[in-house]
VOMISE-159692 format. One line per 10 residues: number of its first residue (from 1); their letters; for each residue x, y, z of C-alpha. Coordinates in steps of 0.001 Angstrom, whole numbers, plus 500000, padded with zeros to 6 digits. Each point is the difference from the previous one (the first is absolute). Example, Ala and Ser with C-alpha at 12.3 -4.5 7.8 and 13.67 -1.06 7.14 Angstrom:
BEGIN
1 = AS = 512300:495500:507800 ~ 501370:503440:499340
//
This chain:
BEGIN
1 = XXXXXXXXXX = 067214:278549:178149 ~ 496822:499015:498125 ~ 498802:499455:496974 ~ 497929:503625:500230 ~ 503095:502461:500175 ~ 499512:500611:496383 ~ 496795:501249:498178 ~ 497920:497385:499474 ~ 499396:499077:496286 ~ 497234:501064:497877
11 = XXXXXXXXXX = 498105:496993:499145 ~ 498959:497273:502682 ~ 502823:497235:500689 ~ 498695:496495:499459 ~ 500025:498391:504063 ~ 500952:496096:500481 ~ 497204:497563:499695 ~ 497958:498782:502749 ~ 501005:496697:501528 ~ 503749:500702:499109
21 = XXXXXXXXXX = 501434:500812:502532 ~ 503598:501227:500765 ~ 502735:497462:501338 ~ 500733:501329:503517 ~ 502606:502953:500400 ~ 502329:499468:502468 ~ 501541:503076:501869 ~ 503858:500761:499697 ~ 500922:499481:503229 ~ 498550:496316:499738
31 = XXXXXXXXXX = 501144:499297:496398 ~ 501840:496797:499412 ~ 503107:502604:498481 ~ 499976:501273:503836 ~ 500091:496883:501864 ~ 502934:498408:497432 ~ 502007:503167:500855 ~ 499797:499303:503197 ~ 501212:496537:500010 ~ 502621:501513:498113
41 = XXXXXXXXXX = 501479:501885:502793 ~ 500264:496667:502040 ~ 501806:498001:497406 ~ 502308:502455:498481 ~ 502126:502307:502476 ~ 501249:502811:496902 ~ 496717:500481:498786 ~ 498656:500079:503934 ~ 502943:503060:500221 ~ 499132:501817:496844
51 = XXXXXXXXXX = 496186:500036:501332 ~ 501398:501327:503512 ~ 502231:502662:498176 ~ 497159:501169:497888 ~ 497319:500212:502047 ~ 501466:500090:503440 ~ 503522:501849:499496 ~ 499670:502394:497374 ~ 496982:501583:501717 ~ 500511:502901:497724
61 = XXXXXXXXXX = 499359:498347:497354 ~ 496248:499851:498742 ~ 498556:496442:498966 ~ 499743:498972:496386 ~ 496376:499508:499052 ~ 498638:496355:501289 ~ 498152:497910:496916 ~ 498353:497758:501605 ~ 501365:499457:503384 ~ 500695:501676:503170
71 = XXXXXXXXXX = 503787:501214:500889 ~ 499096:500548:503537 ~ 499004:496320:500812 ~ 503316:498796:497730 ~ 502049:502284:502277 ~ 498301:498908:503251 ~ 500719:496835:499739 ~ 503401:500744:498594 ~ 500713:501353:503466 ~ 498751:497121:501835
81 = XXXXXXXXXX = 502308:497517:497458 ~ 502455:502037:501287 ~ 500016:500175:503433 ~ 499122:496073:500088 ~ 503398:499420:498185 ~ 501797:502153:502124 ~ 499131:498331:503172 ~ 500657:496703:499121 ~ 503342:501650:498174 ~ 500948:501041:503323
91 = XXXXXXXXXX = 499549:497171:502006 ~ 501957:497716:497800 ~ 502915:502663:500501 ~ 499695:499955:503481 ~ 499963:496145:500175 ~ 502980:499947:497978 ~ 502154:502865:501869 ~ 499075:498079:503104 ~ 501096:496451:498825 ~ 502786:501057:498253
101 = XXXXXXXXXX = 501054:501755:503254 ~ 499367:497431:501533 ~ 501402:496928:498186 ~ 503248:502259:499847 ~ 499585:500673:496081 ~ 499469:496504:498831 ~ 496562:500757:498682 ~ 501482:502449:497951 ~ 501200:497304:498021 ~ 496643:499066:499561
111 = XXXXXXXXXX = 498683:502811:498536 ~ 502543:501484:497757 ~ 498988:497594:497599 ~ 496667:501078:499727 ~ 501047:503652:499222 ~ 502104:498673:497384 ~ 496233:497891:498789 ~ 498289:503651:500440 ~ 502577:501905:498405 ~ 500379:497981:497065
121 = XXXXXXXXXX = 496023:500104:499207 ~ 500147:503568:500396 ~ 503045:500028:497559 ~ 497431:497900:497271 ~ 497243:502726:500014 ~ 496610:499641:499590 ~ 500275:499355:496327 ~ 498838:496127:498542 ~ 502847:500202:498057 ~ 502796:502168:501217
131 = XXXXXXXXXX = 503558:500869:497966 ~ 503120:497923:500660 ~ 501557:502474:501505 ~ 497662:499600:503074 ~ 498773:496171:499103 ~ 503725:498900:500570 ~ 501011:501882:503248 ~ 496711:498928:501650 ~ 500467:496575:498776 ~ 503258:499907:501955
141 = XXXXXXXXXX = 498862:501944:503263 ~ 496829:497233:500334 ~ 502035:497206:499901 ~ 502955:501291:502051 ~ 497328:500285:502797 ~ 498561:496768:499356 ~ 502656:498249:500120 ~ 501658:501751:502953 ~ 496312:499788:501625 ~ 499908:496748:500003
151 = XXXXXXXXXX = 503779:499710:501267 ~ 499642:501709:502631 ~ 496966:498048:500957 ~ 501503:496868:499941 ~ 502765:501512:502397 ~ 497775:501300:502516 ~ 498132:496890:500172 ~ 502910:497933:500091 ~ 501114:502606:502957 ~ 496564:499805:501767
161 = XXXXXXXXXX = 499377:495737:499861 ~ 504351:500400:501783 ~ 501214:498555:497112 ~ 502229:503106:499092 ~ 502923:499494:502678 ~ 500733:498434:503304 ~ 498303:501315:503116 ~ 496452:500561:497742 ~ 501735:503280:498339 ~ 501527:500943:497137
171 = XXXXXXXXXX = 502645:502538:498770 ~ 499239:502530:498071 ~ 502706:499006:497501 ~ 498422:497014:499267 ~ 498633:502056:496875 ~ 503146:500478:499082 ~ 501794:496797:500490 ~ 497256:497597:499228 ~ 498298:502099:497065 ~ 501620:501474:496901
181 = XXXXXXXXXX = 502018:502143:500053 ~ 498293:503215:498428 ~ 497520:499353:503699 ~ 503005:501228:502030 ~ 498671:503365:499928 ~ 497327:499372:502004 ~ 502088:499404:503132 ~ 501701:503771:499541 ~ 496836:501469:500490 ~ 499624:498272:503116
191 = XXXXXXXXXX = 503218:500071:501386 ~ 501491:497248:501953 ~ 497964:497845:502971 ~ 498037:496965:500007 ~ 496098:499409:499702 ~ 498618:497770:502255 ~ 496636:497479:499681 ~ 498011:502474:501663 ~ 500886:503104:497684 ~ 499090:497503:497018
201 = XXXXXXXXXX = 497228:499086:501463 ~ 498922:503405:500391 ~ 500635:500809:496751 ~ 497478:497880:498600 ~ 497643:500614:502738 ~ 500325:504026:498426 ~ 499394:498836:496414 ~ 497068:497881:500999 ~ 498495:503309:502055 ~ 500872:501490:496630
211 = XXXXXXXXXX = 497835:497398:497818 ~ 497237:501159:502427 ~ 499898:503438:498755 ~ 500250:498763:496685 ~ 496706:498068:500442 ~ 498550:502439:502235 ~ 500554:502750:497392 ~ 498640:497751:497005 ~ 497261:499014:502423 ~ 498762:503469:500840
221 = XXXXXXXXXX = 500303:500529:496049 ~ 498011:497204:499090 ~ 497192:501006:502751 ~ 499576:503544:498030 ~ 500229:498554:496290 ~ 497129:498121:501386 ~ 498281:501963:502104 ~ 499476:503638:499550 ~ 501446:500253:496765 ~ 497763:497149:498340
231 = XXXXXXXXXX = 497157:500532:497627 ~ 497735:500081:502399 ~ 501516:501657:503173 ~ 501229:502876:498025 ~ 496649:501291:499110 ~ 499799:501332:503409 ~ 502453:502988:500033 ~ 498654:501583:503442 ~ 500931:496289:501544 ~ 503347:500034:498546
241 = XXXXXXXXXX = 502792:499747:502806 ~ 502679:501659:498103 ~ 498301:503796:499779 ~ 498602:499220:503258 ~ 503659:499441:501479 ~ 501355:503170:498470 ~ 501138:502592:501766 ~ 499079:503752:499776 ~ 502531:501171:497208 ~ 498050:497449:497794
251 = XXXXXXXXXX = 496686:501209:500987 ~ 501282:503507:499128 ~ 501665:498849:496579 ~ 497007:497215:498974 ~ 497605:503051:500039 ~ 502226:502135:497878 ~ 500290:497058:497608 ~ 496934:499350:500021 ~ 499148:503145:499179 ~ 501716:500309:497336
261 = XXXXXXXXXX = 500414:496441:498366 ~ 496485:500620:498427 ~ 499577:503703:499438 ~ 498894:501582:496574 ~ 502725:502569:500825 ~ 502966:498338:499069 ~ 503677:501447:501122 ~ 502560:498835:497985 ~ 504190:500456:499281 ~ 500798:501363:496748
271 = XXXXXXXXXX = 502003:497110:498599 ~ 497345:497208:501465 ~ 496204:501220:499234 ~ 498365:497372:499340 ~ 501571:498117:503192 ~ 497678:497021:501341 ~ 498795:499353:496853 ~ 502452:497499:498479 ~ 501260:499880:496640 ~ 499329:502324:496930
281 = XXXXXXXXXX = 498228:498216:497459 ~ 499662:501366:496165 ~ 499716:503922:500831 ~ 497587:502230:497509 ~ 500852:503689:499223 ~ 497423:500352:497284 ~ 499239:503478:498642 ~ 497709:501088:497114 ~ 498690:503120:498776 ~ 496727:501470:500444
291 = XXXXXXXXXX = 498577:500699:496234 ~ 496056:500679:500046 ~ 497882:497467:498273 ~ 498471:502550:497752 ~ 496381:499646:501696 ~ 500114:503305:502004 ~ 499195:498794:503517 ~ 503336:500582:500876 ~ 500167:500416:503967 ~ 502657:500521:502481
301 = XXXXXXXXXX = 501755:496706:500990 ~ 501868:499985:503273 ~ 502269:497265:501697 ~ 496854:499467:502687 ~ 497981:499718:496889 ~ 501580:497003:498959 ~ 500754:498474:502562 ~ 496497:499675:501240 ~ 499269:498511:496518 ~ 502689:497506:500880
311 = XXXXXXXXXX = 498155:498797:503208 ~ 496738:498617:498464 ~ 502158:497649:497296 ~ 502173:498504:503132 ~ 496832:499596:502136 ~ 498648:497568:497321 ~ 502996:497759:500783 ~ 498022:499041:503281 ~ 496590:499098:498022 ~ 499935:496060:500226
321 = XXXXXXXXXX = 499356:498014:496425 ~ 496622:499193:498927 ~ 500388:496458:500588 ~ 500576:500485:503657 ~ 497695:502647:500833 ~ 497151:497207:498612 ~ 501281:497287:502192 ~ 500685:501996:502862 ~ 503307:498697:501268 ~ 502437:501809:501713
331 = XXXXXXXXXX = 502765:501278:497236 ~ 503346:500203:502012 ~ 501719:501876:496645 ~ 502649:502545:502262 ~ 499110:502312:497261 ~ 496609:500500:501431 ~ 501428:501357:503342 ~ 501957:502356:497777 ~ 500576:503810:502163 ~ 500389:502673:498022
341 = XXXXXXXXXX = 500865:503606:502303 ~ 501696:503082:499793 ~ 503551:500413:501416 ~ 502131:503291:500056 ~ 503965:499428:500076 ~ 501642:502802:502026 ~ 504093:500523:500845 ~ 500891:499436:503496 ~ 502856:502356:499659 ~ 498778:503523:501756
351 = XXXXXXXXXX = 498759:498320:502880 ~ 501461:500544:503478 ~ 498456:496967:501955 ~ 498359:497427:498830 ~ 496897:500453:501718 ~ 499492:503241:497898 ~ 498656:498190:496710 ~ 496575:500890:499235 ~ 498445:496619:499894 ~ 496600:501645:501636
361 = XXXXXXXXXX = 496955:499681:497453 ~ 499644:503834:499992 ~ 503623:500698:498819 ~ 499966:496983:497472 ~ 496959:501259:498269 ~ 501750:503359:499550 ~ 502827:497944:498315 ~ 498134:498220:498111 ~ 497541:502518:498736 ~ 503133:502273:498584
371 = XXXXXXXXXX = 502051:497217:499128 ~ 497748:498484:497395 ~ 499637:502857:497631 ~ 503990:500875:500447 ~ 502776:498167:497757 ~ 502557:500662:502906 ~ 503023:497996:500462 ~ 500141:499021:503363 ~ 496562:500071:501417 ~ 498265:497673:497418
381 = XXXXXXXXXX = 496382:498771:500208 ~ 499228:496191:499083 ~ 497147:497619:499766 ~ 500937:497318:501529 ~ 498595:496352:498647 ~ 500863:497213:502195 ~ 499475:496233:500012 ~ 500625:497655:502675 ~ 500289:496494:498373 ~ 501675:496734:501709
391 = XXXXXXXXXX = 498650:500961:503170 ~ 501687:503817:499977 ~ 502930:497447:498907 ~ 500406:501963:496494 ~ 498722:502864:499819 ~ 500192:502319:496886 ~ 499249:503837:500123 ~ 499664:502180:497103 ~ 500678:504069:500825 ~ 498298:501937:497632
401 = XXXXXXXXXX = 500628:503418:499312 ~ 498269:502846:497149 ~ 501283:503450:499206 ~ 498665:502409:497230 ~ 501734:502538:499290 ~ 500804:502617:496699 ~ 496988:497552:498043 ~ 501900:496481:500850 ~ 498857:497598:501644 ~ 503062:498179:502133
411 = XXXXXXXXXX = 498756:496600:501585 ~ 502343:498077:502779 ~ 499750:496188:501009 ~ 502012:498623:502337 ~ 499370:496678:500607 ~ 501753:498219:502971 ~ 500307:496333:500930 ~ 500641:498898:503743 ~ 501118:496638:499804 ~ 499150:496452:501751
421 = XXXXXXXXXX = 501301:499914:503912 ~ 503428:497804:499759 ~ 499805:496200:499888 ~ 501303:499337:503343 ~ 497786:501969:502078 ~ 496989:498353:498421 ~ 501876:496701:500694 ~ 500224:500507:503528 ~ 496448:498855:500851 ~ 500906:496423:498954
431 = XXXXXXXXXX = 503297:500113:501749 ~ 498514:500953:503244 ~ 497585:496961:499295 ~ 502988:498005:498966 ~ 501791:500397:502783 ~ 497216:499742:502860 ~ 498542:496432:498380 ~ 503920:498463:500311 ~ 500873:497450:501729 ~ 502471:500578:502674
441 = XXXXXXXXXX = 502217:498702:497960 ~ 499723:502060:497487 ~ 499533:502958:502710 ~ 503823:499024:501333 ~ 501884:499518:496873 ~ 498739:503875:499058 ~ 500761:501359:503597 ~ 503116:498147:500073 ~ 501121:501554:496629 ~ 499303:503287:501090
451 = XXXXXXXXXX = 502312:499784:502907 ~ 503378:500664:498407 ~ 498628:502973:498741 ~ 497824:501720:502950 ~ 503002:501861:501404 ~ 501401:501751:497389 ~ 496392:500980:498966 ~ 499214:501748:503639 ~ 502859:501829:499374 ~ 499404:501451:496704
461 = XXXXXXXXXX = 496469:500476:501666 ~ 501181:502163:503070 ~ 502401:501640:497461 ~ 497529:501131:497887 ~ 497920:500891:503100 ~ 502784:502455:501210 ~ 500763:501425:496698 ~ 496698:500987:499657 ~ 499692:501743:503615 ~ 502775:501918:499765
471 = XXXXXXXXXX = 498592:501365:496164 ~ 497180:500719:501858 ~ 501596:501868:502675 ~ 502839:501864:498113 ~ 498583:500297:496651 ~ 497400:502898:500583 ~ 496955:498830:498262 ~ 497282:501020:502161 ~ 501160:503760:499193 ~ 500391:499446:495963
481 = XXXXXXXXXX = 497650:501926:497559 ~ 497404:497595:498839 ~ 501454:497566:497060 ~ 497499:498704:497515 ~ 500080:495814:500085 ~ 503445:498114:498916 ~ 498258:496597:499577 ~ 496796:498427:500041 ~ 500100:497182:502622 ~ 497550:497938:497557
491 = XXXXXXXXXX = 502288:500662:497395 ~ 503014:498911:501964 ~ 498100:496488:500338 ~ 498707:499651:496302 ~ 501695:497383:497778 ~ 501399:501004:496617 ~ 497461:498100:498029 ~ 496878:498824:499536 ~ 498473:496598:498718 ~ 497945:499345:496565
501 = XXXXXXXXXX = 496370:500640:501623 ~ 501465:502883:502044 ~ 501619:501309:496586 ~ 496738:499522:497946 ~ 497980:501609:502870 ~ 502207:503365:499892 ~ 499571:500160:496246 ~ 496135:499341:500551 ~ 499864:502711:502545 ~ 502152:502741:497908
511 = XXXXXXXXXX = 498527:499527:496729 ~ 496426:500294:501653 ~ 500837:503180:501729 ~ 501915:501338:497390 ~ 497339:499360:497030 ~ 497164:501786:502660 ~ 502353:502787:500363 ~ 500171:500250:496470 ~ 496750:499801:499347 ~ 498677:502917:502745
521 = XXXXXXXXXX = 502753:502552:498661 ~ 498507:499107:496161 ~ 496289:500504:501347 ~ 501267:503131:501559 ~ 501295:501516:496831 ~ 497408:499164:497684 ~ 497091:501469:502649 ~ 502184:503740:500002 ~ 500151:499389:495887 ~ 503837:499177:499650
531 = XXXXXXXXXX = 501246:497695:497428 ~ 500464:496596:501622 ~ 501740:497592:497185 ~ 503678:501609:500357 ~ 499229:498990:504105 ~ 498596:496481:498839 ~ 503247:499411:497969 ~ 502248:501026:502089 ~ 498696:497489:502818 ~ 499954:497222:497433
541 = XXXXXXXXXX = 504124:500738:499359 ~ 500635:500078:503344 ~ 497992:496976:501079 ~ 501820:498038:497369 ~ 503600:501615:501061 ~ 499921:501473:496523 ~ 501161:503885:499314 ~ 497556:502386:498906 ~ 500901:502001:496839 ~ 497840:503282:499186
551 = XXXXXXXXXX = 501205:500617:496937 ~ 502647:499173:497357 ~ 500315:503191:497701 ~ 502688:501319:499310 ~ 501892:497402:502516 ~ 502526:497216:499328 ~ 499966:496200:501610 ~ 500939:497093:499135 ~ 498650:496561:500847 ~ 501956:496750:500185
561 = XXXXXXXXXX = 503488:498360:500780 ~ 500976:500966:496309 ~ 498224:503405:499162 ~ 501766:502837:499821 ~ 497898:503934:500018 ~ 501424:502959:497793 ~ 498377:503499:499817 ~ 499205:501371:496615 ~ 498395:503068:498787 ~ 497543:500708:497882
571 = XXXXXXXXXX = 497281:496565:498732 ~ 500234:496683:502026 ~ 501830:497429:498115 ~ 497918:496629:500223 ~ 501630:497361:501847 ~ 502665:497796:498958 ~ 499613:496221:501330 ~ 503230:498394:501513 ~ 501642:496789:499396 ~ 502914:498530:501577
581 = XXXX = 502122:500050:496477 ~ 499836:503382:500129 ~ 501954:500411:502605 ~ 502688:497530:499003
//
């Protein structure tokens, strides 16, 4: 929406200076947010599968509001992650039925130890610092598989070069008779036979056809980090491969989401409203009662009344400072692309398909038009403030929301913080960089430590692949009433914190929005003749995380880690002062 939807204010808004102009706006879909979660999807498979289930899955479900970036493109190229993985997941399986069909279950040997590697990272967790209770078990499960890894190794090069047994084979017991004991296992699995040079040969022959996926995979990975995802690829969104590879159940579900991602009309689940928008931050239910002034030019005050006096104050925000607008440099100060528009927050619960909300402009402005003069409780109208800083990195939004009503004057802010896109996805430009300016040296040693670990890995991959075909086919989501969104896929890749600038840039944007709010609901009161100083105070107490008090007759409190507050009729008593004898 734009800046006009409300009435425009009554005096003539001051307009940015000539020769300042605006740092350029870049669209969501080509936002530095978007193209980090989309590297995302490559480097980390469970958020890759929470993007799929979301967007792709869960088709009932409608998409949170996108801040900044564009879910469609994240989920296109989600896809494509996906169906890269799985290909080279399932010809590493293939190569390994066949060899270890072939080699008469020796290579088995070889690659038991790498699920034991695989399970034991998966036992750790993500976490930098996980409990004991899965630090110690993984601890174990790594080295058991290193150490059997590189047993088993030595054995079937031993077996290969004919120095394993007479006749250039080997028994299979030789694991058991030449290695410890607690190896001995490994021949039951088997059962009983010989290997001969050939099968060990073949064996290693598999694992180096194995190490070629590996470096294909992380080849093909590199050539994407680099290529269309890069700064300056990823501008071109019509270009990009990924939405252009899709197949027609994407086209059908990227138009819906996009549709939707950016819509005024907002559909929402009861217990998740404010979905999409990150974390609450400092929420204001302020309410104040509307006294006349005592001039007589009282007039009727209404919620569109003040909101359109809001407007003007927040506008200012964009003006540049006098010192600029005489030197005529650009000012790149986020809070001068500030949007401010009007949103209305409907339930998605009464709908029968999903394609019934009324996201059309006609049925919006109907919303809107009835919901802004209405206190109701589940359609609610908001202006919506919004700023984009960090490259649509952090981006804070501030909901605000007026009611009058019965002569009060209720005022809602809910501010809401989206934080900073995690570490490791912003890291993986200088990885891919990293990796392609090695040495082959450097290039083996990683391939070669990936190995171990590449089977059990295109197993969990087809396993998560199946899993999620037959919850597609059995679980009867197509035909669900319409859900309103579980989880915001940019919220699903936000870190937990923010640093110092980041920190002092939120608190910059809040208190500047907040003290313009303020400021348009005072000049709103005092032009219909209310009584503005119990408003003014109230903001100050709240500001400072203080507690307003009206009024202290006839009430009893006490203040301090000592005082103590009796009730007593008839005069005051004057206060007694406290010591600490006199309560010894």
């Amino acid at each position: 929406m734009s800046t006009t939807d409300l009435p425009p204010p009554p005096q003539r808004q001051p307009q940015p200076a000539r020769g300042t102009p605006l740092a350029p706006v870049v669209a969501p879909h080509a936002s530095e947010a978007s193209r980090l979660l989309c590297m995302g999807t490559y480097l980390d498979a469970e958020y890759r599968d929470r993007v799929i289930e979301e967007l792709y899955l869960r088709r009932e479900r409608v998409v949170a509001p996108s801040l900044g970036f564009d879910a469609a493109r994240v989920l296109a190229h989600a896809l494509r992650a996906q169906r890269t993985e799985l290909a080279w997941s399932a010809v590493m399986v293939v190569l390994l039925v066949t060899g270890a069909a072939a080699t008469g279950g020796w290579l088995l040997l070889l690659v038991v130890p790498g699920l034991l590697l695989t399970f034991g990272r998966r036992v750790r967790g993500g976490a930098d610092d996980p409990p004991v209770r899965r630090r110690l078990p993984s601890f174990w499960l790594r080295w058991l598989g290193r150490v059997l890894l590189a047993y088993m190794l030595v054995t079937t090069i031993a077996v290969a070069v004919g120095a394993g047994g007479k006749g250039g084979g080997a028994s299979l017991p030789v694991v058991g008779e030449r290695g410890p004991d607690w190896l001995g296992f490994l021949t039951r699995v088997i059962g009983p036979g010989s290997v001969g040079r050939g099968a060990a040969w073949l064996a290693l022959v598999v694992l180096l056809a194995v190490g070629a996926c590996v470096a294909g995979e992380q080849v093909g990975l590199i050539r994407v980090l680099r290529g269309e995802l890069s700064p300056r690829r990823f501008q071109d969104a019509a270009g990009d491969p990924a939405e252009g590879s899709a197949g027609p159940r994407f086209r059908q579900l990227g138009a819906r989401i996009r549709l939707e991602q950016h819509a005024p009309l907002i559909m929402y689940h009861e217990a998740r409203p404010f979905c999409g928008a990150g974390s609450a931050h400092d929420t204001w239910v302020l309410a104040v009662e509307l006294r006349p002034d005592g001039t007589g030019r009282r007039q009727p005050i209404g919620n569109r009344t003040v909101l359109a006096a809001i407007r003007p104050f927040l506008e200012q925000l964009r003006d540049v400072a006098e010192s600029a607008a005489r030197t005529g440099s650009v000012v790149r100060d986020r809070l001068r692309q500030l949007e401010i528009d009007e949103c209305v927050f409907l339930p998605v619960e009464g709908l029968l398909r999903r394609e019934d909300a009324p996201y059309d402009r006609a049925s919006f402005e109907q919303h809107r038009a009835r919901a802004v003069e209405e206190g109701g409780e589940k359609r609610r109208h908001f202006l919506r403030i919004r700023v984009g800083g960090w490259e649509e990195d952090l981006v804070v939004t501030v909901f605000v929301r007026v009611h009058t009503q019965g002569r009060m004057l209720m005022l809602e802010l809910a501010p809401h913080v989206l934080f900073p896109v995690r570490e490791d996805f912003k890291d993986a430009d200088h990885a891919a960089y990293r990796y392609a300016n090695n040495n082959a040296l450097g290039k083996t040693a990683y391939i070669l430590t990936h190995v171990p670990g590449a089977p059990g890995q295109a197993l969990i991959t087809l396993g998560r692949r199946l899993v999620r075909g037959w919850r597609r086919l059995t679980g009867g989501y197509a035909a669900e009433l319409p859900e309103g969104p579980a989880v915001s896929v940019r919220e699903l890749a936000a870190e937990p914190d923010r640093s110092t600038f980041q920190s002092m840039d939120v608190d910059r944007y809040l208190k500047s929005v907040q003290d313009r709010i303020a400021y348009g609901v005072k000049a709103a009161l005092a032009q219909a003749g209310y009584q503005t100083g119990e408003f003014a105070q109230k903001v100050v107490n709240i500001s400072n995380g203080g507690i307003n008090i009206d009024s202290v007759d006839g009430s009893t409190f006490a203040i301090g880690d000592r005082a103590r507050a009796t009730t007593t009729s008839g005069a005051p008593t004057p206060p007694q002062r406290s010591s600490d004898h006199d309560d010894q």
